[in-house]
C-alpha positions in Angstrom: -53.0 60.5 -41.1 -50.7 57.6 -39.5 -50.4 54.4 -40.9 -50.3 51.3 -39.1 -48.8 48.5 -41.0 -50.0 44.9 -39.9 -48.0 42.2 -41.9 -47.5 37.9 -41.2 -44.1 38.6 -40.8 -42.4 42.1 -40.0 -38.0 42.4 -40.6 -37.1 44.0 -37.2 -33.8 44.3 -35.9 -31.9 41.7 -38.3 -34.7 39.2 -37.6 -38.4 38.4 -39.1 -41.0 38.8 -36.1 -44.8 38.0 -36.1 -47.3 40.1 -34.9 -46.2 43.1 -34.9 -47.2 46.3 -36.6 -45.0 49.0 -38.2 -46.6 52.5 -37.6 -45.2 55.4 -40.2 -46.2 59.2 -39.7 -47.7 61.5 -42.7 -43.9 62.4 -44.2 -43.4 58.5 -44.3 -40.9 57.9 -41.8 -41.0 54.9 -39.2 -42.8 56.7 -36.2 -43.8 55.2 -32.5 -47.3 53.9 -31.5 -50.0 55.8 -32.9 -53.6 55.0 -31.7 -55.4 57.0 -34.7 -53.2 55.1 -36.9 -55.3 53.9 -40.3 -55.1 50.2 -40.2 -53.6 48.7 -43.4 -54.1 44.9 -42.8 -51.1 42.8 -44.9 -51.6 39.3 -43.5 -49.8 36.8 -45.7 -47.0 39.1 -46.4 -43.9 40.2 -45.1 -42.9 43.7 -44.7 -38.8 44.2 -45.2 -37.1 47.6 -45.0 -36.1 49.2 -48.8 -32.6 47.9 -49.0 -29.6 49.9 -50.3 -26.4 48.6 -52.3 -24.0 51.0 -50.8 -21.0 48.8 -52.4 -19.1 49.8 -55.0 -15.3 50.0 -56.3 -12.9 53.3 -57.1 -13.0 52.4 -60.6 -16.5 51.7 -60.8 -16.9 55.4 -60.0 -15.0 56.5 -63.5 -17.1 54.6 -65.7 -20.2 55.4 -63.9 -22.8 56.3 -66.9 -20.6 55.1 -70.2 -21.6 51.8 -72.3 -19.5 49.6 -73.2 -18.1 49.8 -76.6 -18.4 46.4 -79.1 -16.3 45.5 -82.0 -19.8 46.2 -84.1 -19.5 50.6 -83.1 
């Protein structure tokens, strides 16, 4: 079933609205307007989308999964 999501404050479009829902299908994606939506009330909360650090450097690439070697190995 649908999910509506009802939170204080909802990050839409680079800016924190209020009342406002968020409505999400069954596979969990961000869907339009659902009426049969189950209600998940989250007053005092804000809802914010799950960020991703896309930045990184070429040579942050080639030592991607090695430690760090101390004086102590």
């Amino acid at each position: 079933m649908a999910k509506s999501f009802r939170p204080s404050l909802l990050f839409r479009n680079g800016a924190f609205v209020s009342g406002e829902s968020l409505f999400v299908d069954d596979e969990g994606r961000i869907a339009a307007a659902v009426e049969a939506a189950e209600q998940i009330d989250l007053m005092d909360k804000a809802l914010l989308p799950g960020f991703v650090n896309a930045h990184s450097h070429s040579f942050q690439r080639l030592i991607r999964g090695s430690r760090l070697r101390t004086a102590a190995d």
